[in-house]
N, C-alpha and C positions, 0 to 999 in steps of 0.2 A: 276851087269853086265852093267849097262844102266850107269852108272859113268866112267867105266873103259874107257865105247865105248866113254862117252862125251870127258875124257882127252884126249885120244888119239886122236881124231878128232882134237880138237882145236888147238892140238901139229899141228897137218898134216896142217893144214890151215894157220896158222902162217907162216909155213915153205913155203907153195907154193901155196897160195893165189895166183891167176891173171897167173897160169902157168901151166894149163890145156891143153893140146894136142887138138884136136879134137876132136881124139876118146874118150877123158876123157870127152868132153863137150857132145858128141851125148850120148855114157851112163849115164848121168846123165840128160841130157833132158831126155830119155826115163824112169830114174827111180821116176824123181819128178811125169809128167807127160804130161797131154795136157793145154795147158793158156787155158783161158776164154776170147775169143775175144770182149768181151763187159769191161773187165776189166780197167778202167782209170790206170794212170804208178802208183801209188801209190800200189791199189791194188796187180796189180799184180805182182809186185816185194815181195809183204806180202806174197799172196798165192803162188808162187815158194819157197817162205823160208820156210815156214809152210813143202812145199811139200818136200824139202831138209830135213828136219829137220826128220821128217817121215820115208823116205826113208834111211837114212844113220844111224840116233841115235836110231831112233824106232825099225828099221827093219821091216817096215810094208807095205804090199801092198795097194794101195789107194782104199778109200771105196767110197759107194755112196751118193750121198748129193744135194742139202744142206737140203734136208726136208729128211723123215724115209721111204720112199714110191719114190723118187726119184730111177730114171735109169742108171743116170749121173756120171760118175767116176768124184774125184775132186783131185786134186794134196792134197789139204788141209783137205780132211776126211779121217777121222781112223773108218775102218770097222764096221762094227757094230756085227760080228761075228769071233769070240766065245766071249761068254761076258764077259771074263777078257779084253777086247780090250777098253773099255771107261776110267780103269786105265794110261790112255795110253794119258791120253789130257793134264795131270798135271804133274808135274816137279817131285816129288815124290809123295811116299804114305802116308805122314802126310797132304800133300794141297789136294790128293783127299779127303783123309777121311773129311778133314773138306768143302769141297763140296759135297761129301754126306750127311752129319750131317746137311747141311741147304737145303737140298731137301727135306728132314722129316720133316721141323719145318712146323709150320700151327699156332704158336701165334704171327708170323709177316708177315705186307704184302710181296710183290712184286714177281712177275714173272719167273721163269727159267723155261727153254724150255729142258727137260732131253735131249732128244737126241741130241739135240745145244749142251748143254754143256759138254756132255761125248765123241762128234764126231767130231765136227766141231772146225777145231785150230784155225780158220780165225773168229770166233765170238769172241766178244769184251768179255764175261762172262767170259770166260774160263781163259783168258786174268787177268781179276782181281781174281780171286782166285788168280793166277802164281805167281803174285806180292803183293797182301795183304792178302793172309792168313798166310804166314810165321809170318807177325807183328799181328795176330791175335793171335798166338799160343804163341809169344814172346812181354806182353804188357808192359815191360820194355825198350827192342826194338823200339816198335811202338811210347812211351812217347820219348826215344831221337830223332826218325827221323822227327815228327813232329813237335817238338820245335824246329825244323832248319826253319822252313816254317811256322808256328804258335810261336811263341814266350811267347803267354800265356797258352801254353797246360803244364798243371805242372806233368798229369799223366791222359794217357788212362786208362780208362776202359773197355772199350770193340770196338769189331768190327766185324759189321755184313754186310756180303756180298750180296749184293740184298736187299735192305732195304725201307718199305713204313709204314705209321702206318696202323692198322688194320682200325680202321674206319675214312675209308676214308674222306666221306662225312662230317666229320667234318673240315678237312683239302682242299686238293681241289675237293676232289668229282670224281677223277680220278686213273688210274691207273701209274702215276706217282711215279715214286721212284728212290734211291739212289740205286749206282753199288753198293759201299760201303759206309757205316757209321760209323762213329767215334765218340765214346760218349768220353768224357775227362773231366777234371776238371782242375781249372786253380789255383795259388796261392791263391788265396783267397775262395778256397773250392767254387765257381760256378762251375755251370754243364754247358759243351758247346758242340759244336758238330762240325765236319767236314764231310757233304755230297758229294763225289767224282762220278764224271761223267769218265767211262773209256774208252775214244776210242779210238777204233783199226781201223779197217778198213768200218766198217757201217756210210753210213751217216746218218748225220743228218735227221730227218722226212722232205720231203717235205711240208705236210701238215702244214698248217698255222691252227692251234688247237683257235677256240675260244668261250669263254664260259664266262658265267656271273660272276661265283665266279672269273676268272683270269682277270677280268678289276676291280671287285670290288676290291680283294687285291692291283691290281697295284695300283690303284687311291687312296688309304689311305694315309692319310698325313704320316704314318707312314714308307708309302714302301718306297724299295731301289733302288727305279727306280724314275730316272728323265724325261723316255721319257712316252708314254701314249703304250695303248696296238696296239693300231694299228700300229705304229711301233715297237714294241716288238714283233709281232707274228712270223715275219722271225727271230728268234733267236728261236724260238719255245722249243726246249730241254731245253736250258739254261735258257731261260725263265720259264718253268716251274719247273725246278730242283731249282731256283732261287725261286719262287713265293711256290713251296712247303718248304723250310729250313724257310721263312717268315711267312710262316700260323704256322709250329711248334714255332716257339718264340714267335707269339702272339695268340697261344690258351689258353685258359683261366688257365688250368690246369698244361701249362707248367712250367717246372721246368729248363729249359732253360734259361741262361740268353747272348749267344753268340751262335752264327753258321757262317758257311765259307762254299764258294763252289770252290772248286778244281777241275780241271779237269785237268785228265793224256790222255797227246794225244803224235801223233810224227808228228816231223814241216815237215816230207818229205808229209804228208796231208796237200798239201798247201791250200784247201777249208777253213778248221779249221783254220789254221794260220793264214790267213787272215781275217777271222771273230773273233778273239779274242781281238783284239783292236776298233772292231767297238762296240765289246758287252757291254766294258767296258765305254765308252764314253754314256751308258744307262743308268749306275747307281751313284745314287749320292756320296758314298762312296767307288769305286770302289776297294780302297785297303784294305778294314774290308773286303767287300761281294766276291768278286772275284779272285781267280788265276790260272794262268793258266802253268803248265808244263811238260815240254818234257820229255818224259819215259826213257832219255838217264840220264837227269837232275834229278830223282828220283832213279836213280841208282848212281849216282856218289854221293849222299848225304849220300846213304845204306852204299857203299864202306868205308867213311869215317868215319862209325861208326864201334866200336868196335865188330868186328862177330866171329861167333864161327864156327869152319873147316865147319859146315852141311849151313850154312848159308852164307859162304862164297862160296858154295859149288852150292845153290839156286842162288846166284848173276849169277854164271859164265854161269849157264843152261840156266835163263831167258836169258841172254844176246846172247847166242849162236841164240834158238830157235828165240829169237823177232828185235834182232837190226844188225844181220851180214847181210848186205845184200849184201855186198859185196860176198858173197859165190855163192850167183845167178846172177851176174849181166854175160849180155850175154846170159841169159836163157830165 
């Protein structure tokens, strides 16, 4: 049913995109919801999609958020009652099942926030399932799209979403970790990895994080930083998504002999954009350790691989829910 509602939409938007009445625009303010007057333009043209998206494809009235104990209706949350409604964050029911299935793991690190991630459309988590569990389920798939962007990736093997190693404090002693991980092997049978940072609409930590083990890694003749830590702390994430993919290539036990960090952002966050050229002017190899691309730019690479109608089917959904914004503008 939730496919039939997507085609037909899309059809409808095609056709009369930018030609909205009045009265078509006050009902659709009224069904997304109320903005967030604190919301930068970035934001809140996200959380009007989100709330569009909800309101037209889900058929759902707006829940409360952004925490479980909140008052606050949000254009961007899916109720939290009756509990089939958390099915309701994910494009089908093959990308939730496999965001449940890593809510139950407990033999690898890193963080999900349940009710974030079964409510909230506007959290970046929810976000990477959308877009990488499909090539989790299909590692045939996941091997061609990365060898558009990695060229030594000869075949994934796996990909896990929310990814940190268990003991930490071997690594950086924190709770630091990958949105998603990509373990792969490259033609000559080494094991490498790609650690993705996904964002959506969250900034970056203000926090300027600093600790003893992240100036020791940096300062290794080995790292992949040419600046010192103290100007590295305002990159903070990246910095340390950076400094955690370097502790795993040089622990003792690793079996690693290559790692990359990726991050999926959209350039209308001009914050991000602009910080992506200063980041890379930190590391000495900036084109092995760093890339950076537009979520529009990872879908146009999907496109041009060979997909199967359910997949093809995935492209068109993410793209409705995350990149029309055209649908809200004026909202």
């Amino acid at each position: 049913m939730r496919l039939k509602v997507l085609i037909i939409l899309m059809m409808l938007t095609m056709c009369f995109c930018g030609k909205q009445s009045g009265d078509e625009m006050e009902n659709q303010k009224e069904l997304i919801g109320t903005p967030v007057k604190s919301d930068n333009r970035f934001t809140h043209q996200a959380r009007m999609l989100q709330g569009w998206y909800r309101a037209n494809v889900l058929k759902l009235p707006q829940g409360h958020g952004p925490t479980k104990n909140s008052k606050m209706l949000l254009p961007n949350m899916i109720p939290s009652q009756p509990k089939v409604f958390p099915t309701y964050n994910f494009l089908n029911t093959a990308i939730y099942q496999t965001a449940n299935t890593r809510l139950q793991r407990k033999d690898i690190g890193g963080t999900i926030e349940e009710f974030r991630l079964f409510h909230n459309m506007l959290s970046s988590q929810p976000m990477a399932f959308n877009l990488f569990a499909p090539l989790a389920q299909n590692l045939k798939l996941a091997s061609q799209f990365f060898r558009q962007i990695y060229p030594d990736v000869q075949h994934v093997t796996e990909i896990i979403i929310e990814y940190a190693p268990l003991q930490n404090n071997e690594y950086l002693g924190d709770r630091t970790a990958f949105d998603v991980f990509v373990d792969y092997k490259n033609n000559l049978n080494q094991r490498g990895f790609i650690g993705i940072e996904v964002k959506y609409t969250e900034t970056f930590s203000p926090t300027e994080y600093e600790k003893a083990r992240y100036k020791e890694l940096t300062n290794m003749a080995s790292s992949p930083f040419s600046k010192g830590a103290d100007e590295l702390k305002r990159y903070n994430q990246l910095w340390r998504n950076t400094l955690l993919a370097y502790s795993l290539l040089e622990h003792p036990k690793s079996e690693y002999k290559h790692g990359h960090i990726l991050l999926a952002y959209m350039k209308e966050d001009v914050h991000v954009d602009k910080m992506i050229p200063d980041f890379k002017k930190c590391l000495k190899q900036p084109e092995v350790w760093f890339q950076a691309l537009d979520v529009r730019d990872i879908i146009k690479i999907l496109q041009n691989l060979s997909l199967s109608d359910d997949e093809k089917k995935w492209i068109n959904e993410f793209s409705l829910r995350y990149l029309r914004f055209d649908l809200v503008e004026g909202i």
